[in-house]
TITI-538803 format. One line per 10 residues: number of its first residue (from 1); their letters; for each residue x, y, z of C-alpha. Coordinates in pm, 1 decimal, padded with zeros to 6 digits. Each point is the difference from the previous one (the first is absolute). Layout:
BEGIN
NUM> a> X Y Z; ...
END
This chain:
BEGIN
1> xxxxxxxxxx> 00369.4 -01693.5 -01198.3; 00107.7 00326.1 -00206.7; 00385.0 -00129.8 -00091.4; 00055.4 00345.2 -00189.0; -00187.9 00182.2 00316.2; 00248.8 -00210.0 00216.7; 00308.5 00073.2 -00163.4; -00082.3 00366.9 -00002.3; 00036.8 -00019.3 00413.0; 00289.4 -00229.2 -00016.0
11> xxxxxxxxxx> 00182.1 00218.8 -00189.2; -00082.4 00300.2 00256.3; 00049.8 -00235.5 00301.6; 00370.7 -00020.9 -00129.5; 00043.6 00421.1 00048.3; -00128.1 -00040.6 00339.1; 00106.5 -00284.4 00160.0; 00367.2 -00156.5 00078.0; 00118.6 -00369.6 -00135.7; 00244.0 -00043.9 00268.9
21> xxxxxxxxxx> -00162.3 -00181.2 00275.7; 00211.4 00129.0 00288.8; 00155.6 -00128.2 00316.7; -00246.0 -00253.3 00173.1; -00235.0 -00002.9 -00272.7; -00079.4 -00247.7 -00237.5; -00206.3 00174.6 -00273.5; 00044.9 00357.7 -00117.5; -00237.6 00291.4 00000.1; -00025.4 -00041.2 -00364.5
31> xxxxxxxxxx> -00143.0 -00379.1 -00026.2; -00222.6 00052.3 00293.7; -00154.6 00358.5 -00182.8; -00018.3 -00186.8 -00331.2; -00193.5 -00313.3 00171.4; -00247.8 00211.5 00222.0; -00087.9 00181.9 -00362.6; -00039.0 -00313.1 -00218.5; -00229.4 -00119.0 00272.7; -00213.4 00360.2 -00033.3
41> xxxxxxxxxx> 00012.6 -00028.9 -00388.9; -00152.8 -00333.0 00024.5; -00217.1 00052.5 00271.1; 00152.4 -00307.8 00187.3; 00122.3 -00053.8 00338.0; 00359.0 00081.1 00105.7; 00022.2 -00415.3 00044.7; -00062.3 -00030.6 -00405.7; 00259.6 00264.7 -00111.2; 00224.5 -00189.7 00220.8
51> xxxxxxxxxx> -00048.9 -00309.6 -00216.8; 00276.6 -00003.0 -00295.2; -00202.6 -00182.2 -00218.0; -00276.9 00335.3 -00063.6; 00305.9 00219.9 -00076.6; 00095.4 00107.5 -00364.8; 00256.1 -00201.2 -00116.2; 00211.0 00332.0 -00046.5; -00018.0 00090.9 00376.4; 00118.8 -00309.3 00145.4
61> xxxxxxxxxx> 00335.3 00125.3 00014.3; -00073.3 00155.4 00332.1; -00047.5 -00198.4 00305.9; -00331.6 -00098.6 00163.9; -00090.4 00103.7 00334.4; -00154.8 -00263.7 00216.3; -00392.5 00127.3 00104.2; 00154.5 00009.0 00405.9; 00275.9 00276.0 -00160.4; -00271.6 00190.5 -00205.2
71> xxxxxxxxxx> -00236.3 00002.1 00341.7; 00311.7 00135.8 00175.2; 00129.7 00242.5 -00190.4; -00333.4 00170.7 -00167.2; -00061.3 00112.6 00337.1; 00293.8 00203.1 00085.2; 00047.0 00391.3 -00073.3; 00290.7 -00086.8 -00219.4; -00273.4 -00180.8 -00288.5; -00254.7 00293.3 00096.1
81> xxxxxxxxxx> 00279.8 00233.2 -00141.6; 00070.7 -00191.2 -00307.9; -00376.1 -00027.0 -00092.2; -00029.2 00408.4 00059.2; 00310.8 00011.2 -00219.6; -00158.6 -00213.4 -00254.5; -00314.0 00208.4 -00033.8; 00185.0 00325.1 00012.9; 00212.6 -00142.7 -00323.7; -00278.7 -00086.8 -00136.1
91> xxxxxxxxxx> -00196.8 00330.0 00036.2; 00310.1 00169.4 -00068.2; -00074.7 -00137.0 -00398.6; -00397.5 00059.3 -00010.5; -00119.0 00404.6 -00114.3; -00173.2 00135.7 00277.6; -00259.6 00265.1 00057.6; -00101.3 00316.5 00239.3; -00381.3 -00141.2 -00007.5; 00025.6 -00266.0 00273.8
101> xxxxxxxxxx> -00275.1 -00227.9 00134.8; -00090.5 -00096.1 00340.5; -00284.1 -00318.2 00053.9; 00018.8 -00346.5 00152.7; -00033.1 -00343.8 -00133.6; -00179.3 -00310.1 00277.0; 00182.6 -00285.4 00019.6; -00270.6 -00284.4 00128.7; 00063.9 -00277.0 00161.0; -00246.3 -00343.1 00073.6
111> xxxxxxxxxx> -00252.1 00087.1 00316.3; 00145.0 -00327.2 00102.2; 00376.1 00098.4 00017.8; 00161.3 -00015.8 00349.1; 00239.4 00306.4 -00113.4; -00006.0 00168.5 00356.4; 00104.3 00331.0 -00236.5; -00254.1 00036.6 -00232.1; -00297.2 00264.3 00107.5; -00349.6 00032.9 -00099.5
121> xxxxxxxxxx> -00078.6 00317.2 -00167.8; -00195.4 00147.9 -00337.2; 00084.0 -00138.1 -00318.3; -00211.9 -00027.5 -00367.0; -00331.6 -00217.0 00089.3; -00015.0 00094.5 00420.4; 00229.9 -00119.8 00288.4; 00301.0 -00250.7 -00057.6; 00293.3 -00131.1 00145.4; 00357.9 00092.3 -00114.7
131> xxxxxxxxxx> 00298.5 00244.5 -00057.5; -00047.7 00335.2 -00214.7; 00286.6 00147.6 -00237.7; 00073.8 00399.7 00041.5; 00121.3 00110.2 -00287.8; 00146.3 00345.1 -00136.5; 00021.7 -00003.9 -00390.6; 00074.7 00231.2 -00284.2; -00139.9 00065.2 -00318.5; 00257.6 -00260.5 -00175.0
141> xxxxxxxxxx> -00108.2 -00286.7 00244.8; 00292.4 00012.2 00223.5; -00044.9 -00073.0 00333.6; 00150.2 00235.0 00206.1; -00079.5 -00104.2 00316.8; -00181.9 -00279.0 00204.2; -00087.1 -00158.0 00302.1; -00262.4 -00249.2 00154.6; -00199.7 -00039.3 00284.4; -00279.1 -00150.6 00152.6
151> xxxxxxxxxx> -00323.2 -00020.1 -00274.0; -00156.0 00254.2 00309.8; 00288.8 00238.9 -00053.3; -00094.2 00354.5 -00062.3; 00134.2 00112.0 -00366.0; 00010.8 00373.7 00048.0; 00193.9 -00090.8 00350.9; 00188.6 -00255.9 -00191.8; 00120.2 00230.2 -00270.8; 00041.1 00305.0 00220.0
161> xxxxxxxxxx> 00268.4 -00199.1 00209.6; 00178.5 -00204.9 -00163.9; -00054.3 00089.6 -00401.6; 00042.4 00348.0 -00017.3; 00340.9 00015.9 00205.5; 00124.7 -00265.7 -00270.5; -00064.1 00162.2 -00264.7; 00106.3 00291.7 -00178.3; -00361.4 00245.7 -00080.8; 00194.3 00348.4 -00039.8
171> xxxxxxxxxx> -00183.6 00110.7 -00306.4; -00215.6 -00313.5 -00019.0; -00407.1 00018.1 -00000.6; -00086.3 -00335.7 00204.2; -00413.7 -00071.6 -00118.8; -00166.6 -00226.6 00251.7; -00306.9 -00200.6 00123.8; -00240.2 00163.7 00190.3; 00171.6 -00203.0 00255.9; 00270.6 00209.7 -00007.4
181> xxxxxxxxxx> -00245.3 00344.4 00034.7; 00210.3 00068.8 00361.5; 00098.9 00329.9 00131.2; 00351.1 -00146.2 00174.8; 00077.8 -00185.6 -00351.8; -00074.4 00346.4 -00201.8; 00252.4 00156.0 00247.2; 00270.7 -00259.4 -00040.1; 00005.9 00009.9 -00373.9; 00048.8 00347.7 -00021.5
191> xxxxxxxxxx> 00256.8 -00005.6 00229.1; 00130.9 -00248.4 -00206.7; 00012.0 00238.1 -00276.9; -00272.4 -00141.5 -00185.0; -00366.8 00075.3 -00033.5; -00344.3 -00272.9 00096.1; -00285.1 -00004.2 -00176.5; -00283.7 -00251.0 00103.5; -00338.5 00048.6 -00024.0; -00249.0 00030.6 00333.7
201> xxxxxxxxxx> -00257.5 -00315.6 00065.2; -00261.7 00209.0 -00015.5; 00042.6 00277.7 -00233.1; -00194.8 00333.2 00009.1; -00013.2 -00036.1 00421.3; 00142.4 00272.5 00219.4; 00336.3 -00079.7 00206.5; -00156.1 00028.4 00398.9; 00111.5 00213.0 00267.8; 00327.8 00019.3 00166.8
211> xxxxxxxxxx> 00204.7 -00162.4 -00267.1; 00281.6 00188.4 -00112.0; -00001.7 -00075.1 -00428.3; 00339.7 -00017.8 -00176.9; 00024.0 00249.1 -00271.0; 00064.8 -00319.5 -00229.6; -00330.0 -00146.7 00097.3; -00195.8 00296.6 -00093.6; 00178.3 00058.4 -00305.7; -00089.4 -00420.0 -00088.1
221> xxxxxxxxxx> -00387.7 00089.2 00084.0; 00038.0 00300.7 -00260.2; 00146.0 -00174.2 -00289.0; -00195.6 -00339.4 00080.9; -00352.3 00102.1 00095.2; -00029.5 00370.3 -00156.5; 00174.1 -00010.4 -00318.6; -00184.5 -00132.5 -00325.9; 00133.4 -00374.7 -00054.1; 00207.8 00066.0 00292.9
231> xxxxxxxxxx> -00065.7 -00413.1 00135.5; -00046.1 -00141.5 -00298.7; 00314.8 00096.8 -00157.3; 00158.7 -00110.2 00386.1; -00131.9 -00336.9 -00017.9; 00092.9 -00048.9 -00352.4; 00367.2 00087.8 00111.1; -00072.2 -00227.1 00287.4; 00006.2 -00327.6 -00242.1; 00366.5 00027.1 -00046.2
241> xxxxxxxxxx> -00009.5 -00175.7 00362.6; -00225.6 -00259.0 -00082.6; 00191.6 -00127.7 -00326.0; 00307.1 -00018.4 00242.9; -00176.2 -00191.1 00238.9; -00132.7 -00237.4 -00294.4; 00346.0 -00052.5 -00132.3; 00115.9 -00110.2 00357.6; -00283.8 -00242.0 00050.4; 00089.4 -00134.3 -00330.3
251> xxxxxxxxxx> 00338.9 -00065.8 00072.1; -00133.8 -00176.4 00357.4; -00047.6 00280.4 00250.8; -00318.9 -00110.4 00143.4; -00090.7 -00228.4 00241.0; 00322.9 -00087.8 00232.8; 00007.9 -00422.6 -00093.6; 00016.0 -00252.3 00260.6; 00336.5 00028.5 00069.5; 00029.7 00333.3 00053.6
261> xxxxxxxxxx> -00153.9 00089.8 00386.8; 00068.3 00271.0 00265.7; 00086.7 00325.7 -00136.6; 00426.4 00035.7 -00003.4; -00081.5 -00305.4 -00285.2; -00289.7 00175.7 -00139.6; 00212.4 00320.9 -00051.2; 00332.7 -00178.0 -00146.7; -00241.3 -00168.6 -00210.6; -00176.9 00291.2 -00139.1
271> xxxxxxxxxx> 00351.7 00176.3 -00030.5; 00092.6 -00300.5 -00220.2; -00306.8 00085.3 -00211.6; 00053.6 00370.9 -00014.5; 00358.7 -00083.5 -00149.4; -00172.8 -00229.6 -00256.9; -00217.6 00261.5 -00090.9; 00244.1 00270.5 -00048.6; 00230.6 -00240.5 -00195.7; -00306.4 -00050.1 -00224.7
281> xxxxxxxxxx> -00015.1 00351.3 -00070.9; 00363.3 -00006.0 -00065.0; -00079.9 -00263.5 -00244.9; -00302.1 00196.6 -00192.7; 00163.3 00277.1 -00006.9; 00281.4 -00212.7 -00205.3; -00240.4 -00172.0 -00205.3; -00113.3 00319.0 -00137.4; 00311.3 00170.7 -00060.3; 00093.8 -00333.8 -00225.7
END
């Protein structure tokens, strides 16, 4: 476990989250917070973190919630509102970007599994089984948004509904997959306030009959299919994605493990990763300022 990554979030989880435990309640916001992230630093079960003897010697001044309290309470809309606060704090300390990002990330699970959630769909290699990871990122590697569904779930869908409202895109050019080549989608971001550009399938084809275009669309087939270098220099832009993506499967975002089955404990657990990820950047960023 990263002690220095740890204490980074511990630190943060104080801002957020109250010490008192309240009336009827035997641990506080604050020590439940603090063990659900020392579990998603460690990539452990909630059961580990609630076992004193993995803590840092320096943290065991708060109290340890029992695993039945940690199953409780990480379900309610009160720790849903402390982990958006988290983020949001800190985001609120990472530079950000008007270029923005837009692609998805599978999340396999064993053909075997009995998760009654997981759904077959595309992924690197064919068909699997699994969860996928919709993701809205800048230019700095912040994620700005997210959400998960099904491994069948439609990205350009995905990110038309529930990314785009989440996010702020006025000003912002959002670069996509040619999954995300959609006439709704190009509509949404500019009402947004932003601007998509994502290249066609199949390049150089004509658009059909009876479609309506979106300005935006035929302004992305100009600069991406008729102008000199126009892809090339889109797909080099494109790897900013990809390095984020390869950070966060570094730091454990890939497969969901064992423990981790039907998707409201797939997406706490990949909002556990997504604050160990920003916190990392938190944590380059300091390492290069020293």
């Amino acid at each position: 476990m990263d002690g220095e990554l740890f204490r980074r979030l511990y630190h943060l989880c104080v801002g957020v989250a109250s010490r008192e435990a309240g009336r009827r309640r035997t641990y506080s916001d604050l020590e439940v917070l603090v063990t659900f992230v020392l579990a998603a630093v460690a990539n452990r079960p909630l059961s580990w973190a609630c076992r004193r003897g993995n803590r840092p010697p320096w943290c065991l001044r708060l109290k340890v919630p029992t695993p039945s309290t940690m199953s409780r309470r990480t379900r309610t809309p009160q720790f849903r509102r402390l982990l958006l606060a988290l983020d949001a704090a800190l985001r609120g300390r990472l530079p950000g970007s008007s270029l923005k990002f837009l692609d998805g990330k599978p999340l396999l699970v064993a053909g075997h599994s009995g998760d009654r959630d997981a759904r077959t769909g595309r992924a690197p290699g064919g068909f699997a089984e699994g969860y996928r990871l919709h993701a809205l990122l800048d230019a700095c590697g912040r994620v700005e948004a997210f959400t998960v569904t099904g491994l069948g779930g439609g990205e350009s869908t995905a990110a038309r509904e529930l990314l785009v409202p989440a996010a702020d895109l006025r000003g912002a050019l959002v670069l996509g997959d040619p999954n995300y080549d959609s006439n709704p989608l190009y509509a949404a971001v500019s009402a947004a306030g932003g601007r998509l550009l994502a290249p066609r399938r199949k390049p150089g084809t004509g658009f059909g009959h009876g479609t309506e275009q979106h300005p935006d669309r035929l302004r992305a087939v100009d600069e991406l299919e008729r102008t000199a270098g126009g892809l090339r220099g889109f797909r080099r832009l494109r790897l900013g994605v990809e390095q984020a993506f390869g950070l966060m499967t570094h730091l454990g975002l890939g497969a969901p493990p064992p423990w981790v089955r039907r998707l409201p404990r797939v997406r706490m657990w990949v909002m556990g990763k997504v604050l160990v990820y920003h916190a990392h950047l938190l944590q380059q960023d300091a390492r290069r300022a020293a």
